[in-house]
Residue, then its C-alpha position, 0 to 999 in steps of 0.5 A: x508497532x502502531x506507530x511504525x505500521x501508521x508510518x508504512x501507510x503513510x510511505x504507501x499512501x505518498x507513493x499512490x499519490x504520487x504514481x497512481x495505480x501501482x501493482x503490490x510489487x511496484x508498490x513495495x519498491x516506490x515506497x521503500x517499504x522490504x517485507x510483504x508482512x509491512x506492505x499488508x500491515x499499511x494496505x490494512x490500515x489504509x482499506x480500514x480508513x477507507x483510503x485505498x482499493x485493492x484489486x486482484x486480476x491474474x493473482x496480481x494486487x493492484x492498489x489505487x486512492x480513492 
């Protein structure tokens, strides 16, 4: 599971860089990723590296590099 979870992350932080600040759903779609469960698995593992920001406004997720 570990290895699967580091990949997701790797999808997601190729898409923000590639794309900037995309919202949860948008985020999802770039980087190919099919389940909210996989998307969150990769936002964890990027917000414990210290990686990404999250932030909500209008109970919208929108996530950015640091």
């Amino acid at each position: 599971m570990t290895a699967t979870v580091g990949t997701l992350a790797g999808a997601v932080w190729t898409a923000l860089n590639e794309n900037g600040a995309l919202n949860s759903k948008d985020l999802k779609k770039v980087a190919k990723i099919k389940s909210d469960k996989d998307l969150f698995l990769a936002l964890g593992w990027l917000l414990r590296e210290d990686k990404v920001v999250v932030a909500e406004a209008d109970k919208v997720l929108t996530v950015t590099l640091k």
